[in-house]
C-alpha positions in Angstrom: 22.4 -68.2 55.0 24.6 -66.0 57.8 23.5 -65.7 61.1 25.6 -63.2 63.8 27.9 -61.9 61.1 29.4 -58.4 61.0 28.8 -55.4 58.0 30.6 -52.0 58.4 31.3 -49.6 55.5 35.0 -49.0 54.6 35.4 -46.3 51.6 32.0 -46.2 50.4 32.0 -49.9 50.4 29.6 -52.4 52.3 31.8 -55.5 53.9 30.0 -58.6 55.1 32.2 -61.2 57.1 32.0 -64.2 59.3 28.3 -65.5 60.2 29.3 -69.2 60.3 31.3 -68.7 57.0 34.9 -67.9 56.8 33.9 -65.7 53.6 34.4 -61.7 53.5 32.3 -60.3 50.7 32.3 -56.7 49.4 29.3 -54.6 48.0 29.9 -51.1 45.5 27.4 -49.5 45.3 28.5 -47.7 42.1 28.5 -51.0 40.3 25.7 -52.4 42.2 27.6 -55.5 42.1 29.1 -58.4 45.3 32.8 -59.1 45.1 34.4 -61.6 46.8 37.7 -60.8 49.4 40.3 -62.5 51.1 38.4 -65.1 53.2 38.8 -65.2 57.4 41.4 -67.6 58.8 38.6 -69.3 59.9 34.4 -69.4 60.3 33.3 -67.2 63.0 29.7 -66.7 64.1 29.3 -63.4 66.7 32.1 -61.2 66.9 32.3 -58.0 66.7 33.8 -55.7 64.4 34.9 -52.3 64.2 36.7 -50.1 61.9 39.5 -48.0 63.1 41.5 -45.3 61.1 39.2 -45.9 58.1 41.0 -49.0 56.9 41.4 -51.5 59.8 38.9 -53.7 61.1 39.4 -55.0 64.4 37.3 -58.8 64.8 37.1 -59.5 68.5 35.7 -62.6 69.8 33.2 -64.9 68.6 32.7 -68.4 68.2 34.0 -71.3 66.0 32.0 -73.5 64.6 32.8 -76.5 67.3 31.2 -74.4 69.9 34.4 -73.1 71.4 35.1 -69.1 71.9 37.7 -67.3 69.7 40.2 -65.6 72.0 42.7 -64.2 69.3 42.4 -60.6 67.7 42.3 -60.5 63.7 43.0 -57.6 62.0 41.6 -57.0 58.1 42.9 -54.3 56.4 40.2 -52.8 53.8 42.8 -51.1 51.3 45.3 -54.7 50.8 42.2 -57.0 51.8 44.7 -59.0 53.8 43.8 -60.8 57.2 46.6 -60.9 59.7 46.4 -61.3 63.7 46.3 -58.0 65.3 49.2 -56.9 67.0 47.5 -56.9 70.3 47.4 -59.6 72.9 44.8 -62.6 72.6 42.2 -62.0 75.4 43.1 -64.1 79.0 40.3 -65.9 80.9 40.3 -63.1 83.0 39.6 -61.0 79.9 36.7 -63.0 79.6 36.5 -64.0 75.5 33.1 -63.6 74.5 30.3 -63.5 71.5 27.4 -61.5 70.7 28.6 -58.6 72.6 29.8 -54.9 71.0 32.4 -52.8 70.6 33.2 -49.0 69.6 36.6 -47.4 69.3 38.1 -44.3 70.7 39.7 -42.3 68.1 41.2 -39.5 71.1 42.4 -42.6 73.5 42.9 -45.3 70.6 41.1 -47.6 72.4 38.5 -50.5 71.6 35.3 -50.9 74.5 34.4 -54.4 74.4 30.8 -54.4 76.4 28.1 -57.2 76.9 27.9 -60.2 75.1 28.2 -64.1 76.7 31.5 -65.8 77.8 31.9 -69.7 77.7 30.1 -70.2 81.0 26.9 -68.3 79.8 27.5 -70.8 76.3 27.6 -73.8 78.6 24.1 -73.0 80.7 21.9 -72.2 77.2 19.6 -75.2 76.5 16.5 -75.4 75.2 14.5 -76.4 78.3 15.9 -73.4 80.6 15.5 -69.5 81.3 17.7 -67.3 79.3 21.2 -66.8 80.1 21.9 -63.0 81.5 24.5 -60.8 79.1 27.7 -60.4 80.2 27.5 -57.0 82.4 31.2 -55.3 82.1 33.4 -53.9 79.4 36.6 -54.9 78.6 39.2 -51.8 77.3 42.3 -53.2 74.2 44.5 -50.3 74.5 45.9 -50.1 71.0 49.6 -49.8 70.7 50.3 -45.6 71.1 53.8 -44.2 70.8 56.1 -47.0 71.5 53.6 -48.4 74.4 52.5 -51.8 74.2 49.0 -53.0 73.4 46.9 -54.4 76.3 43.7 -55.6 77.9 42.5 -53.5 81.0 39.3 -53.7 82.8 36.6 -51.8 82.3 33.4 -50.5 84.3 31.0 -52.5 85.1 27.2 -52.0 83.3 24.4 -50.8 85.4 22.7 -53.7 86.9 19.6 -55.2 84.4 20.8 -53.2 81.7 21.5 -54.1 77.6 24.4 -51.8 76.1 23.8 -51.3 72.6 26.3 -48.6 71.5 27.1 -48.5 67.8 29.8 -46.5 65.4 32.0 -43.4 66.7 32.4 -41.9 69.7 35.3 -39.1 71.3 35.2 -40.6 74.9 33.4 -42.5 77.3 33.2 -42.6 81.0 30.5 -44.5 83.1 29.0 -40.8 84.2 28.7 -39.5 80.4 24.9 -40.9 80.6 25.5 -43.6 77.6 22.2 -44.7 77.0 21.7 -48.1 77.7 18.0 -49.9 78.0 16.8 -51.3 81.4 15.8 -55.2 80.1 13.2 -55.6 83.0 11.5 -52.7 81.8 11.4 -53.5 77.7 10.4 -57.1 79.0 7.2 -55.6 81.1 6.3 -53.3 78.1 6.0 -56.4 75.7 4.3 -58.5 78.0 
């Protein structure tokens, strides 16, 4: 079974990939029937996933299945169902590779947010006999390649202290006043409790 995998719809058709399986799988609804794609370069568990221009998927992050963290962009295209390496840079230490985090895209800038989500340190310090780890708090920007500019990785805001960002699908723009909503963690914790 799949754990941490990705789904998006692409042309009226559900994509499943990655989830500790290298597989990409495709669902039509008008046939009510599973095809299988071109499979991943390789298993990832985690990433994140997000369509851009209606036929590429961006996979950022994640983690192989020895443990380590996936620092390479892939690119899928929906319309050849061919997986290539984006033609952006891999993400730097200082870029902070990560899984388990989100990302949106920026139609009006062309850019990907990467937000949340846990680096290799936060990996390293999970155990079963300890306190959960704390999210990554910041958001990483991949400029997409615009008019003969170069791709690139650029810092990003940081989140509001004891928050969770959960964004999810579209947006026009972003800017750490628009009032994104985000959920205060203390306060969800209390509520349960």
């Amino acid at each position: 079974a799949r754990q941490m995998h990705c789904s998006f719809v692409a042309g009226g058709t559900l994509f499943v990939i990655g989830g500790g399986t290298d597989v990409t799988e495709a669902f039509d609804p008008e046939t009510d029937s599973w095809t299988e794609k071109q499979r991943m370069p390789q298993p990832l568990t985690g990433m994140s996933c997000t369509l851009v221009n209606d036929t590429q998927l961006f996979v950022i992050g994640g983690m192989f299945s020895n443990g380590t963290l996936n620092t390479q962009v892939l690119l899928y295209d929906t319309a050849t169902d061919l997986w290539s390496a984006a033609p952006v840079p891999a993400m730097s230490d200082s870029d902070r590779p990560r899984m388990g985090h989100s990302a949106v895209f920026l139609p009006s800038r062309q850019q990907l947010l990467v937000m949340g989500g846990r680096d290799a340190d936060g990996l390293a310090a999970r155990s079963a006999d300890t306190q959960p780890v704390p999210s990554l708090a910041d958001v990483r920007i991949l400029q997409l390649p615009v008019a003969g500019t170069s791709a690139e990785w650029i810092p990003g805001c940081a989140l509001p202290a004891g928050t969770a960002f959960a964004p999810a699908g579209l947006v026009d723009s972003f800017s750490a006043t628009d009032g994104v909503a985000v959920a205060d963690q203390s306060a969800t914790a209390a509520a349960a409790a």
